[in-house]
PyMOL Python script that loads the backbone (N, CA, C, O; Angstrom):
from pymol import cmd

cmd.read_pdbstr("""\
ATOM      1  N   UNK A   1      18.068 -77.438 102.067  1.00  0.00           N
ATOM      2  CA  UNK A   1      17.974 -78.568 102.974  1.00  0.00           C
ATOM      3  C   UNK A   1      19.293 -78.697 103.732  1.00  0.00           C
ATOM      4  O   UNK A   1      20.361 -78.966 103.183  1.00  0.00           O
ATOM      5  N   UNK A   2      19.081 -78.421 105.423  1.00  0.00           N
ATOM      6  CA  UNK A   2      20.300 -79.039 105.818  1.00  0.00           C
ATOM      7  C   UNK A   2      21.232 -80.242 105.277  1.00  0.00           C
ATOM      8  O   UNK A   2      20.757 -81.296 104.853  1.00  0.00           O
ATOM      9  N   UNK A   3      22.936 -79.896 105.354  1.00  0.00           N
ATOM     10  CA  UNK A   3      23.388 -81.369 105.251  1.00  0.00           C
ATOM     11  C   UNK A   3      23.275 -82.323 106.737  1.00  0.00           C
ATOM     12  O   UNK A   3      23.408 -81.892 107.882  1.00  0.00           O
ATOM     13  N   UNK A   4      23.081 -83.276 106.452  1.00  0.00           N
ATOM     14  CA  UNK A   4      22.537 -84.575 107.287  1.00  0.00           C
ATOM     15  C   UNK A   4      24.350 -85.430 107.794  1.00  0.00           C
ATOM     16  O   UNK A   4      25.240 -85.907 107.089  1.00  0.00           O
ATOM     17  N   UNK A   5      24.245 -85.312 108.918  1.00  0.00           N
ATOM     18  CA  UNK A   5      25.952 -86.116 108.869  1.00  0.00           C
ATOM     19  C   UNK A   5      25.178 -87.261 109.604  1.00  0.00           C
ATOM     20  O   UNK A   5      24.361 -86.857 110.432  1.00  0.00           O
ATOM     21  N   UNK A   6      25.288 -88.630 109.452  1.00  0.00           N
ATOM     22  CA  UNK A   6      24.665 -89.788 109.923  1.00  0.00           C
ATOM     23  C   UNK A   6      25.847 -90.340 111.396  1.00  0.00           C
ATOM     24  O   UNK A   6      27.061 -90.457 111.229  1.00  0.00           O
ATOM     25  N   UNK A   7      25.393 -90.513 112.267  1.00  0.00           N
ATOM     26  CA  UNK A   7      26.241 -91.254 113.381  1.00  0.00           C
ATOM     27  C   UNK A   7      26.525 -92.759 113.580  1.00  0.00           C
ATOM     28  O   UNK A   7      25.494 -93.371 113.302  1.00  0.00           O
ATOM     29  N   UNK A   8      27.207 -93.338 113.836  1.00  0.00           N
ATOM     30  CA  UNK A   8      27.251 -95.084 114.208  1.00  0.00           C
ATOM     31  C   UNK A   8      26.244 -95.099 114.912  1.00  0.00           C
ATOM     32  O   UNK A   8      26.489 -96.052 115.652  1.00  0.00           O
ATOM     33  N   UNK A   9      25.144 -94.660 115.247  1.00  0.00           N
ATOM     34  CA  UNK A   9      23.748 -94.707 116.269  1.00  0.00           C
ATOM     35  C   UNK A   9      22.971 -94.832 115.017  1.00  0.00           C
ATOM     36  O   UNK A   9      22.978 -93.956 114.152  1.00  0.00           O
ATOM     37  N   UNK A  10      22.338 -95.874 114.939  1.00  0.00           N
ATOM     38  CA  UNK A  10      20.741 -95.601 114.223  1.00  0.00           C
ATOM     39  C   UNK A  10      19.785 -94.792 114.889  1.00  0.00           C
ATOM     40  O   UNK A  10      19.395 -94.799 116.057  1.00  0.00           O
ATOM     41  N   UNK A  11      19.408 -93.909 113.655  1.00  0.00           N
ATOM     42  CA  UNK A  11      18.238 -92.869 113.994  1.00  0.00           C
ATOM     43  C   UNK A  11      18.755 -91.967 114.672  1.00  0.00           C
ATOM     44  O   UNK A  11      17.848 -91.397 115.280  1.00  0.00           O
ATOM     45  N   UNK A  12      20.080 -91.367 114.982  1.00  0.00           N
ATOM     46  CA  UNK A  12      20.875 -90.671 115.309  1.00  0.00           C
ATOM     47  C   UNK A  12      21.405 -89.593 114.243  1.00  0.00           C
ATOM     48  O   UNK A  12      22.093 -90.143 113.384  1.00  0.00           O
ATOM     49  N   UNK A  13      21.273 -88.223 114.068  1.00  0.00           N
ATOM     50  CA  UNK A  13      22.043 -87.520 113.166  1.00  0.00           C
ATOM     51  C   UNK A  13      22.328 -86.215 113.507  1.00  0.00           C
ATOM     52  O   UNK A  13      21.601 -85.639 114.316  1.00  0.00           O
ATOM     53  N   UNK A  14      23.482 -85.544 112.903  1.00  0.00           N
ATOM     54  CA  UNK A  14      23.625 -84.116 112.834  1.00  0.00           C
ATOM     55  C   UNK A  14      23.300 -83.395 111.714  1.00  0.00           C
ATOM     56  O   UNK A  14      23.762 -83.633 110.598  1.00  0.00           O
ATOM     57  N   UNK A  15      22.253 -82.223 112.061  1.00  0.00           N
ATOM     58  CA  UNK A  15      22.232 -81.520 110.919  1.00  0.00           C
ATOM     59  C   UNK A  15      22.686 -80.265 111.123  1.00  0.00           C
ATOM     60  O   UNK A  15      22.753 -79.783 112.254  1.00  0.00           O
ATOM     61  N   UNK A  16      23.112 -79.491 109.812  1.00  0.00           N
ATOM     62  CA  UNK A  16      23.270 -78.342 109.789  1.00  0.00           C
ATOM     63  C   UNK A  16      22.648 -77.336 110.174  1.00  0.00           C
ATOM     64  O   UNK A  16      21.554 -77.011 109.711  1.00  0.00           O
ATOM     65  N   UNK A  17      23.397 -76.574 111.268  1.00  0.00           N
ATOM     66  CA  UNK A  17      21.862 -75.708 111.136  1.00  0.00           C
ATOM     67  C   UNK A  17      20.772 -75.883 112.119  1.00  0.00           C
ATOM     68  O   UNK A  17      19.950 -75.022 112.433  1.00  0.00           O
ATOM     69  N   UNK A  18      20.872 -77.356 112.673  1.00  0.00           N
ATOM     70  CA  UNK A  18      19.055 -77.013 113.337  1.00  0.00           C
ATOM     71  C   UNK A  18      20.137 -77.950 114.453  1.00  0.00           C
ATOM     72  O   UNK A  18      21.129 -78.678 114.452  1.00  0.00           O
ATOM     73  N   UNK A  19      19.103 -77.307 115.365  1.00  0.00           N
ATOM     74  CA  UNK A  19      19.814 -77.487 117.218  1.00  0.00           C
ATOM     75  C   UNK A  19      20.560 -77.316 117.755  1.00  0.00           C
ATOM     76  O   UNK A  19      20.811 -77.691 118.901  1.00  0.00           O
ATOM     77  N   UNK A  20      21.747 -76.000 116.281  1.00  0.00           N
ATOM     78  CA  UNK A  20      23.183 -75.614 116.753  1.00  0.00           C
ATOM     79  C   UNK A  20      23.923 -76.829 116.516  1.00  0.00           C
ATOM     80  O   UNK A  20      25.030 -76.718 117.042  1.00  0.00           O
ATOM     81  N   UNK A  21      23.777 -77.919 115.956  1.00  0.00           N
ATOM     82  CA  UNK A  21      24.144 -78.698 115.526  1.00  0.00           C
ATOM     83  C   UNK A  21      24.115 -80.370 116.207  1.00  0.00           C
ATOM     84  O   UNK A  21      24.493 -81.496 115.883  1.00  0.00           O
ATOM     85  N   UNK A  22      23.483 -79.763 117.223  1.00  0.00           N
ATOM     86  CA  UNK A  22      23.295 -80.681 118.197  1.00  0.00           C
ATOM     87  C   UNK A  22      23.138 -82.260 118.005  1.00  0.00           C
ATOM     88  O   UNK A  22      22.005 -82.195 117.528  1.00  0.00           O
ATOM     89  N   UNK A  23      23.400 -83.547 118.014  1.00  0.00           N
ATOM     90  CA  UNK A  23      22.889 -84.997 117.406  1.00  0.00           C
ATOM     91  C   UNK A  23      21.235 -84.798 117.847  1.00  0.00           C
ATOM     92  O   UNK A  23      20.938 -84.438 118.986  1.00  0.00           O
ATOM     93  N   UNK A  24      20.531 -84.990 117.129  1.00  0.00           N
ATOM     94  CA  UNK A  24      18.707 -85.002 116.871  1.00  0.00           C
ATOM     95  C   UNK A  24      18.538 -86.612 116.746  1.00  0.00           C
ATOM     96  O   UNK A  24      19.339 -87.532 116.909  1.00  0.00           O
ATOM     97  N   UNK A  25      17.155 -86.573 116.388  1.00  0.00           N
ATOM     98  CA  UNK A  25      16.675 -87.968 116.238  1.00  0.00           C
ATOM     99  C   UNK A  25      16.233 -87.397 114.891  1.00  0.00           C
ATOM    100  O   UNK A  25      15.743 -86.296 114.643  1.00  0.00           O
ATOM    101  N   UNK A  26      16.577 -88.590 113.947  1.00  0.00           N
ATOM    102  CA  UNK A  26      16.506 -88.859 112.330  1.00  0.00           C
ATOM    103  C   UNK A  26      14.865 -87.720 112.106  1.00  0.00           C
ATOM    104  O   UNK A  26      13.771 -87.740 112.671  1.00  0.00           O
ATOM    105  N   UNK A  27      15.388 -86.951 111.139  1.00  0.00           N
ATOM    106  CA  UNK A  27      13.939 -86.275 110.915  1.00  0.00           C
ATOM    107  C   UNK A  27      12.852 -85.619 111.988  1.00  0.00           C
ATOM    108  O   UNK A  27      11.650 -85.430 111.801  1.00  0.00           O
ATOM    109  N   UNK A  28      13.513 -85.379 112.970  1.00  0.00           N
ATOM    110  CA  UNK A  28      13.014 -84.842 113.815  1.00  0.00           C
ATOM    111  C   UNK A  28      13.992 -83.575 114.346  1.00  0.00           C
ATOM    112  O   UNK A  28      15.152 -83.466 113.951  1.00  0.00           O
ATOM    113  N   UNK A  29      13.305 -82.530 115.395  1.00  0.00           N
ATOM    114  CA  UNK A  29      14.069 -81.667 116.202  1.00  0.00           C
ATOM    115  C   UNK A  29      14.266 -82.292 117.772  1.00  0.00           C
ATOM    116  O   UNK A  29      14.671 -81.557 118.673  1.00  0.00           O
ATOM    117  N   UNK A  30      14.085 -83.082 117.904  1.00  0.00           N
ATOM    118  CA  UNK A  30      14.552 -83.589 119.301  1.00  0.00           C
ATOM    119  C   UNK A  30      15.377 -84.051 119.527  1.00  0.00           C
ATOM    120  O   UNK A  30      15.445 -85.206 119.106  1.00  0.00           O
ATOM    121  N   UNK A  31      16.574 -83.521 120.329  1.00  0.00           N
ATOM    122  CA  UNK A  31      18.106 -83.880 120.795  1.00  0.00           C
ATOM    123  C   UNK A  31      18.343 -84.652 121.385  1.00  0.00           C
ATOM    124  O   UNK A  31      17.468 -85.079 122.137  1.00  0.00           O
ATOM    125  N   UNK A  32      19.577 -85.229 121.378  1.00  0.00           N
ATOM    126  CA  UNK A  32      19.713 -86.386 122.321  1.00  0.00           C
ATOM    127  C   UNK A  32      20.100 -85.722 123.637  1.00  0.00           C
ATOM    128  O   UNK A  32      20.311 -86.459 124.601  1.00  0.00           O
ATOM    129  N   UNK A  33      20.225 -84.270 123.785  1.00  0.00           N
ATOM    130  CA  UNK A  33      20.168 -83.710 125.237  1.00  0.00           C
ATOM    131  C   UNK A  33      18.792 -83.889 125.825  1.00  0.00           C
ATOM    132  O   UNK A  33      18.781 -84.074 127.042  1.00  0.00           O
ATOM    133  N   UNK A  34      17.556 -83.868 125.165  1.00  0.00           N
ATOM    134  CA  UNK A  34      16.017 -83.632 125.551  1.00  0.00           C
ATOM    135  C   UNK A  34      16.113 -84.899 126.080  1.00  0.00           C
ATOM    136  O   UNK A  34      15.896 -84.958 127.290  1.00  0.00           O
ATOM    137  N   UNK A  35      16.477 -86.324 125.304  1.00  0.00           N
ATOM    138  CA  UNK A  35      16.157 -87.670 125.239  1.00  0.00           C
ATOM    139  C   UNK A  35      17.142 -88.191 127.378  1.00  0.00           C
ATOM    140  O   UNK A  35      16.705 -89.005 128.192  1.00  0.00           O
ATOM    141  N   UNK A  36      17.950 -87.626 127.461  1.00  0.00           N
ATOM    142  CA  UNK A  36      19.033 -87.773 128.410  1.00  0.00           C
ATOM    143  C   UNK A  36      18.564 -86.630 129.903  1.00  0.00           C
ATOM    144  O   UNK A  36      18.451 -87.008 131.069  1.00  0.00           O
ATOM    145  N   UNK A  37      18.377 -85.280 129.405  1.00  0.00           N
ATOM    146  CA  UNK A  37      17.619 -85.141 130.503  1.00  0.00           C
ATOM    147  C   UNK A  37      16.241 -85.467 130.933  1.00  0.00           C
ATOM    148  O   UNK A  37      16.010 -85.181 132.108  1.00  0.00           O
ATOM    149  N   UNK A  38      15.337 -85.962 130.308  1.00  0.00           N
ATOM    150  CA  UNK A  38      14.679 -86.958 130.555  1.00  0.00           C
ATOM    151  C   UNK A  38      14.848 -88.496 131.658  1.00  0.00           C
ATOM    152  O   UNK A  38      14.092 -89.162 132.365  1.00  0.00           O
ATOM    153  N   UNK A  39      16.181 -88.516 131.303  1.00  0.00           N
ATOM    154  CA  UNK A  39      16.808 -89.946 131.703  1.00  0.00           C
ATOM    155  C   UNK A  39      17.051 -89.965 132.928  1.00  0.00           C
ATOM    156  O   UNK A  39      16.699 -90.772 133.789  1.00  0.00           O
ATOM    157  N   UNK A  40      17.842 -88.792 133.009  1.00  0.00           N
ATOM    158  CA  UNK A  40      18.301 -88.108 134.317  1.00  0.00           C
ATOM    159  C   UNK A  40      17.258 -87.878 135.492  1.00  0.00           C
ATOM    160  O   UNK A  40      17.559 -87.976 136.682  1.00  0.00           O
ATOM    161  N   UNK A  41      15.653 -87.475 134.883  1.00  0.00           N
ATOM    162  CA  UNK A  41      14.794 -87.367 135.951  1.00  0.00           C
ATOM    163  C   UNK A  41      14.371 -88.647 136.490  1.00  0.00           C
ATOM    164  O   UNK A  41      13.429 -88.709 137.279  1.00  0.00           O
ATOM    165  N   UNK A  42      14.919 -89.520 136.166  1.00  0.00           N
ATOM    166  CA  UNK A  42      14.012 -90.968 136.434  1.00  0.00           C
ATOM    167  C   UNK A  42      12.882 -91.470 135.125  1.00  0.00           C
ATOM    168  O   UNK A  42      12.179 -92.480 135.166  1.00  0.00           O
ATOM    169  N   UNK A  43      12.930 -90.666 134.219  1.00  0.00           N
ATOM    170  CA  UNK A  43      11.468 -91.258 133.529  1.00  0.00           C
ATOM    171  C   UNK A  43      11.541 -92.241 132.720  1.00  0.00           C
ATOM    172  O   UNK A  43      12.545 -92.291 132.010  1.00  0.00           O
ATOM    173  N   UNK A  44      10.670 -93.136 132.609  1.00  0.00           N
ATOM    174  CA  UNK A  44      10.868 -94.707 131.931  1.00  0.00           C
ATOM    175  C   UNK A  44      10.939 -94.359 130.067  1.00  0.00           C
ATOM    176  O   UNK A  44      10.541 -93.429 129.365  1.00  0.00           O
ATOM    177  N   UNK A  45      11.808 -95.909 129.750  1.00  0.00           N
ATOM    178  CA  UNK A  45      11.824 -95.371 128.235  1.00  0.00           C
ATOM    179  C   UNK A  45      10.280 -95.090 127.481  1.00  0.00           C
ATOM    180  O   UNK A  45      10.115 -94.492 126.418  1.00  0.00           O
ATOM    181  N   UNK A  46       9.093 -95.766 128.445  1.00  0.00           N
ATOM    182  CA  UNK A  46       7.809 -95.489 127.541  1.00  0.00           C
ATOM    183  C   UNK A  46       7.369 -94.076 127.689  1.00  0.00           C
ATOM    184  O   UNK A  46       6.782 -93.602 126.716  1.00  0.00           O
ATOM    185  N   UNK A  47       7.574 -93.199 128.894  1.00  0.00           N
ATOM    186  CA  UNK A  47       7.136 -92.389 129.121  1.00  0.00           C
ATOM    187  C   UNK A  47       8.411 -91.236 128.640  1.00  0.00           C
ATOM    188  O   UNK A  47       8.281 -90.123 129.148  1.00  0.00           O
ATOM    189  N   UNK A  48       9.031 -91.334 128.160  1.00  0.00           N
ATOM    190  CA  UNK A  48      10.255 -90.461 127.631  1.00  0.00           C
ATOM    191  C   UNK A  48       9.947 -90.635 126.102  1.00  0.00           C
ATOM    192  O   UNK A  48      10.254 -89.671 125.402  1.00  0.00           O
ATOM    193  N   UNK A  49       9.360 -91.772 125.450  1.00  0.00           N
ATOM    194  CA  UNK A  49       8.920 -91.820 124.440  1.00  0.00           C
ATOM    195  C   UNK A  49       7.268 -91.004 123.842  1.00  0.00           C
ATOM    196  O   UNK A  49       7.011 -90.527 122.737  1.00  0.00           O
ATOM    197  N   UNK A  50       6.600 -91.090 124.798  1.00  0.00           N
ATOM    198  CA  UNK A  50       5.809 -90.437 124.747  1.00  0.00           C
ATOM    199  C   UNK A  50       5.547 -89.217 124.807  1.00  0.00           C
ATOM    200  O   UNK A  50       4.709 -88.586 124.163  1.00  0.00           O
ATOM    201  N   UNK A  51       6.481 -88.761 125.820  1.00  0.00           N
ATOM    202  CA  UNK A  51       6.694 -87.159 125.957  1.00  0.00           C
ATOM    203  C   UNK A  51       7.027 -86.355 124.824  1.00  0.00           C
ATOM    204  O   UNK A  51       6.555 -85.252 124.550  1.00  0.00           O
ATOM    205  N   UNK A  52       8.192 -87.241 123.961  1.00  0.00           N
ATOM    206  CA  UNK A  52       9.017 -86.205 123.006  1.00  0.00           C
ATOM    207  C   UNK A  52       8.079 -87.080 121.718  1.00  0.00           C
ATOM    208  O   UNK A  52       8.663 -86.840 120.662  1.00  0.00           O
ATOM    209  N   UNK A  53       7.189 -87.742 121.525  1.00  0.00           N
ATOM    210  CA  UNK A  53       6.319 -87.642 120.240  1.00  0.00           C
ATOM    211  C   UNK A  53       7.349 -88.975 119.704  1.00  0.00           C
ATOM    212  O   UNK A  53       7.489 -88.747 118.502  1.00  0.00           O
ATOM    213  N   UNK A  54       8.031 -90.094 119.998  1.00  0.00           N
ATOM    214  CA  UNK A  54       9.017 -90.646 119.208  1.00  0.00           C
ATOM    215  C   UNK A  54       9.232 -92.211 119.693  1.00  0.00           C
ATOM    216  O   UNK A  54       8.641 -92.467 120.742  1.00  0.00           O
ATOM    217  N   UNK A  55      10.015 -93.358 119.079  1.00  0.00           N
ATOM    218  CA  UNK A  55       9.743 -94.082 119.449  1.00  0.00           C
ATOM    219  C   UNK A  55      10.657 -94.905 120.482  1.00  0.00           C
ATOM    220  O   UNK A  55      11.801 -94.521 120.724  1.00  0.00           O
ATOM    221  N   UNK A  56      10.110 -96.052 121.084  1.00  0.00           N
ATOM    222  CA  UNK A  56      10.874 -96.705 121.933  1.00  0.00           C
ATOM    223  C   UNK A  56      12.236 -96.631 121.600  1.00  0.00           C
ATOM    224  O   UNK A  56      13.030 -95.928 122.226  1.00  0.00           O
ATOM    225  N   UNK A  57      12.538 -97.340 120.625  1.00  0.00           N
ATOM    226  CA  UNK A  57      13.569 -97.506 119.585  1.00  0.00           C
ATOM    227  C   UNK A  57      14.918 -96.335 119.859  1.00  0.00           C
ATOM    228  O   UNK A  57      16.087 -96.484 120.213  1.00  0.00           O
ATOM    229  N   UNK A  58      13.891 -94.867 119.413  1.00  0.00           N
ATOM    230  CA  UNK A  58      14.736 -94.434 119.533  1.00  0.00           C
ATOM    231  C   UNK A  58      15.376 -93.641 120.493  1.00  0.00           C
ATOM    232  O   UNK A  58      16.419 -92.988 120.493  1.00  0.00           O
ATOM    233  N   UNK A  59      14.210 -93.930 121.572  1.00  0.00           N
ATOM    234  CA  UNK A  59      14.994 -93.325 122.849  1.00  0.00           C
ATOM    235  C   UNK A  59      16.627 -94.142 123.148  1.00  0.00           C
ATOM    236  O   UNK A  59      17.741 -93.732 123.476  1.00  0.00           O
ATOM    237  N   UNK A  60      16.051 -95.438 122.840  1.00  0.00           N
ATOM    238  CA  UNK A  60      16.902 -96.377 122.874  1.00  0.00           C
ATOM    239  C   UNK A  60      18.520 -95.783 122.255  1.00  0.00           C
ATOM    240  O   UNK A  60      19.546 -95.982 122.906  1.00  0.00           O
ATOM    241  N   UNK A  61      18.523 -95.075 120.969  1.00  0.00           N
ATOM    242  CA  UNK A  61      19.433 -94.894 120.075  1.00  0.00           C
ATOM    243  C   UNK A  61      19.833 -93.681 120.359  1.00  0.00           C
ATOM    244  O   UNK A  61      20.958 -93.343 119.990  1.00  0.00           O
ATOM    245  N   UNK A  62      18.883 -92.641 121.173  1.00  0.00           N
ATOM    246  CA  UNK A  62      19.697 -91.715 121.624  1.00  0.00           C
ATOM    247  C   UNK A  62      20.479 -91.580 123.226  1.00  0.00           C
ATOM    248  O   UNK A  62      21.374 -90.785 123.512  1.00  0.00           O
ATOM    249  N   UNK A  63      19.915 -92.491 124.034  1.00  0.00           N
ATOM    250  CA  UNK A  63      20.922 -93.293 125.136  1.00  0.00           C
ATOM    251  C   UNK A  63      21.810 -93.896 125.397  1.00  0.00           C
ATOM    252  O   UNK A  63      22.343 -94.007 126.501  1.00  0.00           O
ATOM    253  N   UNK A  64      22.192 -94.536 124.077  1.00  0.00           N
ATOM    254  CA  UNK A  64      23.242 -95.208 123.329  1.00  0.00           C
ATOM    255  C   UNK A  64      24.497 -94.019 122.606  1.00  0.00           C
ATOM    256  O   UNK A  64      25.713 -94.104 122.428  1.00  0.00           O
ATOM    257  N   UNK A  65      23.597 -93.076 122.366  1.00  0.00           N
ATOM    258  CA  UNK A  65      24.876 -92.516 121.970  1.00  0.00           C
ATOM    259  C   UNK A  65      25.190 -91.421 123.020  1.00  0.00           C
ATOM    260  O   UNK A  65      26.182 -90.711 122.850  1.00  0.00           O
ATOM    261  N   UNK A  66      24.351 -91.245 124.150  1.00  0.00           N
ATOM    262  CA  UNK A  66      24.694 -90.000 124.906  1.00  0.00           C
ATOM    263  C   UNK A  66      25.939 -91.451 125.894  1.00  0.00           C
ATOM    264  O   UNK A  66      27.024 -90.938 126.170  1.00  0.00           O
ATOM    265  N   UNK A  67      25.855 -92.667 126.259  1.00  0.00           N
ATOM    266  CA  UNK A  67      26.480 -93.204 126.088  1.00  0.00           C
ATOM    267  C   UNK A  67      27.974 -93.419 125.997  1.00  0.00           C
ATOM    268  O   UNK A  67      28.806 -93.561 126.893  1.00  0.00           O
ATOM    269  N   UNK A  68      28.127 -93.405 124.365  1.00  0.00           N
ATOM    270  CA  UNK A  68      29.156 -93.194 123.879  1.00  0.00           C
ATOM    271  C   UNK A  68      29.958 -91.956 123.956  1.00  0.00           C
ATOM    272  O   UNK A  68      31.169 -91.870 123.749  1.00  0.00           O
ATOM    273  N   UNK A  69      28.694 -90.482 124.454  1.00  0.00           N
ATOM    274  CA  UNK A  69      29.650 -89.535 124.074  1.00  0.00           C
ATOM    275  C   UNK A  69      29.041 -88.596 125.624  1.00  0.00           C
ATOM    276  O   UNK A  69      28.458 -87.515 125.712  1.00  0.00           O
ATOM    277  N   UNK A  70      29.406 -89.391 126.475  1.00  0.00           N
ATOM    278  CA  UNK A  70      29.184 -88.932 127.666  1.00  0.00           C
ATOM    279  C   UNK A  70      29.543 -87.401 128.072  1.00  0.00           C
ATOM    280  O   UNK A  70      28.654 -86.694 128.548  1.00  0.00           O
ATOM    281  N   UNK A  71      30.795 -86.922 127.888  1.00  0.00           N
ATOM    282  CA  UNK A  71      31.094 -85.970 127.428  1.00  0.00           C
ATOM    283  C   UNK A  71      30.564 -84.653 126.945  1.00  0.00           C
ATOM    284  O   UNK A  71      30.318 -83.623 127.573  1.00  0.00           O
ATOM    285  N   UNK A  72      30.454 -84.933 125.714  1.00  0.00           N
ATOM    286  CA  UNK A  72      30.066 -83.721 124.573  1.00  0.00           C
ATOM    287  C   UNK A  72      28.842 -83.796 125.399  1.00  0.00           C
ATOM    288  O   UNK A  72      28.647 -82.770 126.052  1.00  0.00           O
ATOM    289  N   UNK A  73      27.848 -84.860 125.565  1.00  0.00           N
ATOM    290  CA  UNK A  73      26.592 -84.371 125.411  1.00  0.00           C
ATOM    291  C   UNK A  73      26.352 -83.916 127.002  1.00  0.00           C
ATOM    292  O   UNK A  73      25.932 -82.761 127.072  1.00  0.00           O
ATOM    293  N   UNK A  74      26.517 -84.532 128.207  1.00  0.00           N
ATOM    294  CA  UNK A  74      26.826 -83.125 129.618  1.00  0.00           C
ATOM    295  C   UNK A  74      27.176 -82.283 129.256  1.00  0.00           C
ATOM    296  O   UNK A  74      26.311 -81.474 129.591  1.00  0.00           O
ATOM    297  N   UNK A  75      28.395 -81.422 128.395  1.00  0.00           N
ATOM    298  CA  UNK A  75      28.769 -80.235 127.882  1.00  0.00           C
ATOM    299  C   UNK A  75      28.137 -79.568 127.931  1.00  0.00           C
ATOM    300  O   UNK A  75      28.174 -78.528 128.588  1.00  0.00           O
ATOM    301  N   UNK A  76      27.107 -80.078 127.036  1.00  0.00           N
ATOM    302  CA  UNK A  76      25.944 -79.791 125.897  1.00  0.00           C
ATOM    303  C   UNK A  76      24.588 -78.913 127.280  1.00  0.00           C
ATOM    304  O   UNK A  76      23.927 -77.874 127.279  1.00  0.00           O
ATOM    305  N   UNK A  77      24.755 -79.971 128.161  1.00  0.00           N
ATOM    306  CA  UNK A  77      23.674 -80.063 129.598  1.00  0.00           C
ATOM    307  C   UNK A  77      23.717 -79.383 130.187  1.00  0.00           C
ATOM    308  O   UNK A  77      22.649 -78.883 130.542  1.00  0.00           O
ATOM    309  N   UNK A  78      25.472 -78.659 130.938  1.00  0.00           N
ATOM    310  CA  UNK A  78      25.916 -77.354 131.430  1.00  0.00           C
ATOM    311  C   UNK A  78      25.590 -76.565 130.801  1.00  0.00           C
ATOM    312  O   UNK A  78      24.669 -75.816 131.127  1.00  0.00           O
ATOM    313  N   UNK A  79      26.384 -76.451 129.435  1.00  0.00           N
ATOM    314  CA  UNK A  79      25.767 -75.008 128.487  1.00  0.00           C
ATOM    315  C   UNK A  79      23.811 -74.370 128.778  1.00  0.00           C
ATOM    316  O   UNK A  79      23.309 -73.430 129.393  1.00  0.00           O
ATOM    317  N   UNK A  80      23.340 -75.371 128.044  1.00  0.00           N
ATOM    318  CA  UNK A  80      22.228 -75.453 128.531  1.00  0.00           C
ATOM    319  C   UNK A  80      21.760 -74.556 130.150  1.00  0.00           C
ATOM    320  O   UNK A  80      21.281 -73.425 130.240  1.00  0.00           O
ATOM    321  N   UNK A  81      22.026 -75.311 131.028  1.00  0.00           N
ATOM    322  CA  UNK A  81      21.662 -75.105 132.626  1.00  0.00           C
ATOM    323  C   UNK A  81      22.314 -73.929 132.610  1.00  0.00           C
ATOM    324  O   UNK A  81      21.727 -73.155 133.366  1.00  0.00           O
ATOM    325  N   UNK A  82      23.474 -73.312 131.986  1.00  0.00           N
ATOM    326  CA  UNK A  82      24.024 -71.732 132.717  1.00  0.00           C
ATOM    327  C   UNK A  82      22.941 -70.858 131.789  1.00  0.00           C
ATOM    328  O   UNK A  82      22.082 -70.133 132.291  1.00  0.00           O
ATOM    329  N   UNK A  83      23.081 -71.002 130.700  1.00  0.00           N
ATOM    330  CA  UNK A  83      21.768 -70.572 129.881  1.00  0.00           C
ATOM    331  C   UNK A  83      20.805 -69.741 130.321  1.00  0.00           C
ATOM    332  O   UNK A  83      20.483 -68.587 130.042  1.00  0.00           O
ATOM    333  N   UNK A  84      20.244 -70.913 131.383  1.00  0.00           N
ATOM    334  CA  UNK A  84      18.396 -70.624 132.159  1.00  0.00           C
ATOM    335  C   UNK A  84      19.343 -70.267 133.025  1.00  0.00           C
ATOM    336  O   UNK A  84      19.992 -70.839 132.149  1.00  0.00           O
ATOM    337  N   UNK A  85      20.074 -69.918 133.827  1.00  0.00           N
ATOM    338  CA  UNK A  85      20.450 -69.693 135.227  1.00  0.00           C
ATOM    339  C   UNK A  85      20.328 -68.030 134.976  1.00  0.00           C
ATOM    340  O   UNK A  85      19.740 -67.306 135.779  1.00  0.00           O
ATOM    341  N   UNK A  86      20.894 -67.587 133.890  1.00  0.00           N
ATOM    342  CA  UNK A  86      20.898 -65.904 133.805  1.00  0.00           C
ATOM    343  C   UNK A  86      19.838 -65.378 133.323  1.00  0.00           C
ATOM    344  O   UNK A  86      19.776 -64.178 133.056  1.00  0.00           O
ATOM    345  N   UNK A  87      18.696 -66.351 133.117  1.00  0.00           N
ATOM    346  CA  UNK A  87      17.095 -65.816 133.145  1.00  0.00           C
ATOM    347  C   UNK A  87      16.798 -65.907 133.709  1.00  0.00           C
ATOM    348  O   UNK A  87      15.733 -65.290 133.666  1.00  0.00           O
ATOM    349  N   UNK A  88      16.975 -66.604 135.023  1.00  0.00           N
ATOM    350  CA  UNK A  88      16.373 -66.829 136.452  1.00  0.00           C
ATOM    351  C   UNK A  88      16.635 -66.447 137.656  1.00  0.00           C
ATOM    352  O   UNK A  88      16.056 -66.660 138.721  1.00  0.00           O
ATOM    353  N   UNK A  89      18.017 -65.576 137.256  1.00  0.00           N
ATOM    354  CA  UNK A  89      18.341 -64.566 138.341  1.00  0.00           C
ATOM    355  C   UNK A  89      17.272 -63.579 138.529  1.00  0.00           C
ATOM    356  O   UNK A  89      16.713 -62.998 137.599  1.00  0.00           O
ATOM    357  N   UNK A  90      17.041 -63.433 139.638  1.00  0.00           N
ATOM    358  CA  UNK A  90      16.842 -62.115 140.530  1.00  0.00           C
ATOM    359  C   UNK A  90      16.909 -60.629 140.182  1.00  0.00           C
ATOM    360  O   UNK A  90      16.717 -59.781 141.054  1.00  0.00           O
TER     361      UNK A  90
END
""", "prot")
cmd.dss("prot")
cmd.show_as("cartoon", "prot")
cmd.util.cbc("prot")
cmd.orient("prot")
């Protein structure tokens, strides 16, 4: 079993191991990068909740901490975006 590191975010955690370590939502594989680019397209917290299978709540708790860690988690968004860019070359 991954170790579980808990965040000042409820329903917020890091685990070992799964998402590269990425902050997830409690017991789930969905990142607070998924929860944020979401955010970024315009989509409402019901329909960002619905998309990723999870609740109001915790879209709530992972907005809150992308938030707090404005930073790391764009990092996180670039990494990501150069990623797909060298599968989508030409």
């Amino acid at each position: 079993m991954p170790n579980s590191v808990k965040t000042e975010h409820p329903h917020i955690v890091r685990l070992e191991g799964v998402c590269g370590g990425e902050p997830v939502i409690d017991g789930l594989r969905v990142t607070v990068r998924h929860v944020v680019t979401l955010h970024q397209r315009g989509e409402s917290i019901v329909d960002m909740a619905e998309a990723l299978g999870i609740t109001e709540a915790q879209v709530f708790h992972a907005l809150s901490y992308f938030f707090d860690h404005r930073e790391e988690i764009l990092a996180v968004i670039a990494q990501e975006e150069q990623a797909h860019a060298r599968f989508t070359r030409p």
